[in-house]
NUROKE-209968 format. One record per residue (C-alpha): x, y, z. Coordinates in steps of 0.25 Angstrom, whole numbers, plus 5000, padded with zeros to 4 digits. Layout:
# residues N
<<X Y Z>> ...
This chain:
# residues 347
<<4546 4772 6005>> <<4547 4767 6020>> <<4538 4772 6033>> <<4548 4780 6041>> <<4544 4784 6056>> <<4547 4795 6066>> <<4544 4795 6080>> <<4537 4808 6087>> <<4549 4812 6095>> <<4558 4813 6082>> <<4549 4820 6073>> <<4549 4833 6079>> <<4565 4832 6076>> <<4563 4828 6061>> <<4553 4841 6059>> <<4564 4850 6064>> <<4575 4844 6054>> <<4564 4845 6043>> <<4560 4858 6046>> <<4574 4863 6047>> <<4578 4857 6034>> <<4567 4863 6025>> <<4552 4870 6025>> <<4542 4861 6032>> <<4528 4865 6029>> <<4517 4857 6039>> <<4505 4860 6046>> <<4506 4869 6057>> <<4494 4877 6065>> <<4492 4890 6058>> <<4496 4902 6067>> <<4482 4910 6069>> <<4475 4896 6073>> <<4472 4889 6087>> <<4481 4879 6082>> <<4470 4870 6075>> <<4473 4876 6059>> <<4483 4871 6053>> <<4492 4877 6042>> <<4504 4871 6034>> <<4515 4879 6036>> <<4532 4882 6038>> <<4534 4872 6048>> <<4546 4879 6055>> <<4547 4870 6068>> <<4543 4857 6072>> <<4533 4860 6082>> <<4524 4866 6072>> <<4521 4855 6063>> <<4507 4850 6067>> <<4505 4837 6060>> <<4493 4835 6068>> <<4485 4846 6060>> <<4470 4843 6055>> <<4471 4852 6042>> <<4478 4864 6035>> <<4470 4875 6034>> <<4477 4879 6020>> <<4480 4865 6013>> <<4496 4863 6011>> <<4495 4864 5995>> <<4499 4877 5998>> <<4512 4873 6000>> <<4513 4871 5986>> <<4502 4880 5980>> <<4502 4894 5990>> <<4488 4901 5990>> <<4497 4912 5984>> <<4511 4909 5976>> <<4517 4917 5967>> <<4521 4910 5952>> <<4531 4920 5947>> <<4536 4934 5944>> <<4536 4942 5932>> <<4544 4956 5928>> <<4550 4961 5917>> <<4561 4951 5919>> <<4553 4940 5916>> <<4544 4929 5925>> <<4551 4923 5936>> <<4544 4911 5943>> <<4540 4909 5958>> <<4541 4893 5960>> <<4552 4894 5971>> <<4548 4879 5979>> <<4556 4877 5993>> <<4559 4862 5998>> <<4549 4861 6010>> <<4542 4849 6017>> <<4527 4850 6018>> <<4525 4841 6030>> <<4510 4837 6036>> <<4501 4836 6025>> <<4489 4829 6027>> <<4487 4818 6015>> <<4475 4825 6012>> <<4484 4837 6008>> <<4494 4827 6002>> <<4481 4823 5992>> <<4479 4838 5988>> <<4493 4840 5985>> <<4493 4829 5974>> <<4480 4834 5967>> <<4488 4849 5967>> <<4499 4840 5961>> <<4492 4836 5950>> <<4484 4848 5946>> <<4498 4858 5947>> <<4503 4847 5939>> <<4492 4846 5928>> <<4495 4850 5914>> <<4504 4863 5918>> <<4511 4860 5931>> <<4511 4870 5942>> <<4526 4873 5947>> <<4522 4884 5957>> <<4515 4872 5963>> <<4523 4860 5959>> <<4537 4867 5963>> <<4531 4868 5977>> <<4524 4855 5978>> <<4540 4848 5972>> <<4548 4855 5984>> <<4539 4850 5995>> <<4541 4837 6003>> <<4527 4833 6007>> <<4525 4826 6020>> <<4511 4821 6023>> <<4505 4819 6039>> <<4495 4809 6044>> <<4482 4817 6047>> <<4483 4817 6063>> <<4471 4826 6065>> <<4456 4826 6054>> <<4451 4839 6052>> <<4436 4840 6052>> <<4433 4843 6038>> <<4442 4832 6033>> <<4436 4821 6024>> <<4449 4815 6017>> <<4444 4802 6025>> <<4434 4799 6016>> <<4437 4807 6004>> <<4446 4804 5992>> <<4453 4795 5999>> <<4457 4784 5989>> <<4467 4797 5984>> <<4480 4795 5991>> <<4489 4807 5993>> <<4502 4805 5986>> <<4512 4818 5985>> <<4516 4818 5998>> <<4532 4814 6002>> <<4529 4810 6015>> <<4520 4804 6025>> <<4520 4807 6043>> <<4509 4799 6051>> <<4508 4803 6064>> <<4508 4789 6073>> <<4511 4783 6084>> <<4525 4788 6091>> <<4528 4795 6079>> <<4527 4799 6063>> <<4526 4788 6051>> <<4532 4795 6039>> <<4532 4790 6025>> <<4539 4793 6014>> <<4535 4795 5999>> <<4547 4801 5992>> <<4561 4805 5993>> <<4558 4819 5999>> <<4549 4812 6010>> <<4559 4804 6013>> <<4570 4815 6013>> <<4564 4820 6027>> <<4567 4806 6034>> <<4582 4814 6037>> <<4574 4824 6046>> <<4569 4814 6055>> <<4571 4801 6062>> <<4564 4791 6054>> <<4564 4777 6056>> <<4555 4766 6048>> <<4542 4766 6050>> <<4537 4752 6057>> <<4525 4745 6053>> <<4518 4747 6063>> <<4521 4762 6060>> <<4517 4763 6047>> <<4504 4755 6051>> <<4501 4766 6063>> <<4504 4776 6051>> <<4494 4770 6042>> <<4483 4768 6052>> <<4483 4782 6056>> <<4482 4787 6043>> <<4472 4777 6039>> <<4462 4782 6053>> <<4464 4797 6049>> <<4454 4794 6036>> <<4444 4791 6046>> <<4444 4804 6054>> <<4438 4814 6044>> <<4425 4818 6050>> <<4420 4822 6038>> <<4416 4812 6028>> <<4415 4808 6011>> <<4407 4795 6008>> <<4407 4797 5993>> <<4418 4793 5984>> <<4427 4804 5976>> <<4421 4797 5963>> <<4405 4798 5969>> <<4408 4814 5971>> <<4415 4816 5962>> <<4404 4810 5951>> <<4393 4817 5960>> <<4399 4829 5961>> <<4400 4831 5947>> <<4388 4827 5945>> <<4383 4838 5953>> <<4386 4852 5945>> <<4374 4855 5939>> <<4368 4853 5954>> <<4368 4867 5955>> <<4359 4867 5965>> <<4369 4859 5975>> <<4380 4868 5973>> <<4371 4881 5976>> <<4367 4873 5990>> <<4382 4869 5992>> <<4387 4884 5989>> <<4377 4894 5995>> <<4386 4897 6005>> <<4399 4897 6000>> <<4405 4911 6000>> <<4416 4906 5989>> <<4426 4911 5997>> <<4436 4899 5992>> <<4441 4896 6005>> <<4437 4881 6001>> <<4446 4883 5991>> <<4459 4890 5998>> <<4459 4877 6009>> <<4458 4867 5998>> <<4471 4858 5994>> <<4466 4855 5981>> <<4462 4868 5976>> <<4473 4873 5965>> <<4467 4884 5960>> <<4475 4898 5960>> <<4473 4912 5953>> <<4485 4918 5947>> <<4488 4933 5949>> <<4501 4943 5944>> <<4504 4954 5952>> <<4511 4964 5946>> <<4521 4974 5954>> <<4522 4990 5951>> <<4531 4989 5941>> <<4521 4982 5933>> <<4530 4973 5926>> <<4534 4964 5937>> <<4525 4955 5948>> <<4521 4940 5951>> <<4510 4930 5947>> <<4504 4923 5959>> <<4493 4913 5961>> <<4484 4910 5972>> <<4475 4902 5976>> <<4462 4902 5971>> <<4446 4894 5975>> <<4435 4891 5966>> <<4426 4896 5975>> <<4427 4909 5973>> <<4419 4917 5965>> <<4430 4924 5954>> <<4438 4910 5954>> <<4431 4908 5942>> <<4430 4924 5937>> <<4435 4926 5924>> <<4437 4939 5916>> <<4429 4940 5903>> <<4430 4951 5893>> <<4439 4960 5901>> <<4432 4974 5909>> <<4428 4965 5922>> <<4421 4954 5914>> <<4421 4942 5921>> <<4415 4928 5919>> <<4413 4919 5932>> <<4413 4904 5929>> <<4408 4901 5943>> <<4400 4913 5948>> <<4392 4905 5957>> <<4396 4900 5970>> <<4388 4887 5970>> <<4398 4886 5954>> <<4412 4887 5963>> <<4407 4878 5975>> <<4404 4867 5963>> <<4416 4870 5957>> <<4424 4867 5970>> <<4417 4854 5972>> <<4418 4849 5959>> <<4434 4853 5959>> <<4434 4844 5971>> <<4426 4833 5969>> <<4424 4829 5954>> <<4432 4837 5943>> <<4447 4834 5948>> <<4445 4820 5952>> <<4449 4814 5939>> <<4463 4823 5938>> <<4466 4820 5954>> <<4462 4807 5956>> <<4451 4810 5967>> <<4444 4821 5972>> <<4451 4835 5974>> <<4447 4836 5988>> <<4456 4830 5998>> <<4445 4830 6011>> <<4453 4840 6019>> <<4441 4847 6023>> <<4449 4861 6023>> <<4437 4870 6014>> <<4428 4863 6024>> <<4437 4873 6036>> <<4437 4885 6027>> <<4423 4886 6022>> <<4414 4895 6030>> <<4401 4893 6025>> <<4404 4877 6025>> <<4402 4872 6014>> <<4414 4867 6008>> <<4414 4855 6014>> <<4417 4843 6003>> <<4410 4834 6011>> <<4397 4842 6011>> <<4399 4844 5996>> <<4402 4832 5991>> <<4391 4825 6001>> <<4379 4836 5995>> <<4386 4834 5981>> <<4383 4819 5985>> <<4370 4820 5988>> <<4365 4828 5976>> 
């Protein structure tokens, strides 16, 4: 499909016609900060879109997988399912973001799809943003980087005098009507490309080992018990890695019942390996319980291997997409990737 373009002075216009005409969801600076966190959010006018956001706080996956999302409801009338999806635009992802969304893609989709997921992720438009500002934590520059994102309907680069906009389906190109878009020139396209390009460069933090190299050193490296103690000790498995990560899927499903008894609603939520019931299990009833992964330094290898070695195969890389967020929400800082992958290097 062809390179269209909008020029600056046009696409405040064509935000208020896509606004009005169905939910935009973008990135916007989350109420209670100084105006440097970002959340994705109802975009309700155009001056509250800010494309030029280093990273979300929560990831966007959300959008299709809520922290907490109820399934169904069940009564003595029978079970009545929750998927009720709304046609919305989520405009302003990052590519990084773009690359989580197809490995949750492909997981909610192995073996036993994932409507509650998959309904969502089907009624939503996704418009991808050139990366204006790097966080600090970022290392998508160097890492994974032969993985290319793909499930996106649309592409904005911010350039000079206005926005390059690509176009990948017929629902990407549906909002051109919303805007006046010309043809993108060459020279256009070129300027689009290049500042996509320069933005790999500007991750301070950096990976120097291929996806293949950790993830056969990694693996290699789960009897080093050792290693995982030193790289744990002052984890506090509180999961907050877990909760900021765009890859993690993993939910705990609960029914809460109402007075009656008879009626109520399943719900799941999201869960993280990190902390210490995740993996609880009940074993021979009066408060019997066995823990597959009682110790910290088990969970903190657990995570990393999740990340860097056991789903390469079934995602085609690495499920870390170098966003850097569990970096920001680790207190004790030690969740930083990079650190772990380059001591897993090391031995």
């Amino acid at each position: 499909m062809p390179a269209h373009f909008i020029h600056e002075t046009d696409f405040r216009e064509f935000l208020k016609s896509l606004i009005a005409s169905k939910p935009v969801i973008g990135p916007v600076v989350e109420p209670k900060s100084t105006g440097d966190k970002f959340i994705f959010d109802d975009v309700t006018s155009a001056e509250q879109l800010r494309l030029d956001y280093d990273v979300s706080l929560v990831p966007p996956k959300a959008v299709f997988f809520p922290p907490v999302q109820k399934l169904l409801e069940f009564g003595p009338n029978g079970v009545k399912s929750c998927i009720n999806p709304r046609e919305q635009v989520l405009l302003g992802v990052h590519f990084y973001d773009v690359k989580a969304f197809d490995q949750l893609d492909k997981l909610f989709n192995d073996k036993f799809p994932d409507n509650n997921y998959l309904a969502n992720r089907r009624a939503t438009t996704v418009i991808a943003s050139s990366v204006q500002t790097v966080s600090k934590h970022a290392f998508w520059g160097s890492f994974g980087k032969d993985v290319k994102a793909k499930g996106h309907d649309g592409f904005l680069t911010k350039v000079q005098g206005g926005y390059v906009y690509e176009t990948f389906s017929q629902k990407g190109e549906a909002l051109l009507k919303h805007g006046k878009f010309g043809n993108a020139s060459t020279d256009q396209v070129s300027a689009a490309k290049r500042e996509n390009d320069a933005a790999m460069d500007k991750c301070q933090e950096k990976v120097t080992f291929t996806p293949a190299e950790i993830s056969t050193k990694t693996r290699a490296s789960f009897s080093n018990n050792e290693m995982w103690k030193e790289l744990s000790k002052d984890c506090f498995s509180c999961g907050s890695c877990n909760i900021v990560c765009p890859t993690c899927y993993c939910f705990d499903v609960q029914d809460k019942w109402g007075l009656d008894q008879v009626s109520g609603e399943r719900y799941r939520t999201w869960d993280a390996c990190l902390t210490e019931d995740f993996a609880k299990v009940s074993l021979g009833g009066a408060g019997g319980h066995e823990n597959f992964r009682e110790a910290g330094a088990q969970r903190f290898r657990h995570r990393a291997m999740r990340k860097l070695t056991y789903l390469n195969e079934k995602l085609g890389g690495p499920a870390c997409i170098g966003c850097g967020r569990c970096t920001s929400a680790c207190v004790p800082n030690i969740a930083n990737p990079v650190k772990i992958i380059n001591r897993i290097m090391k031995g």
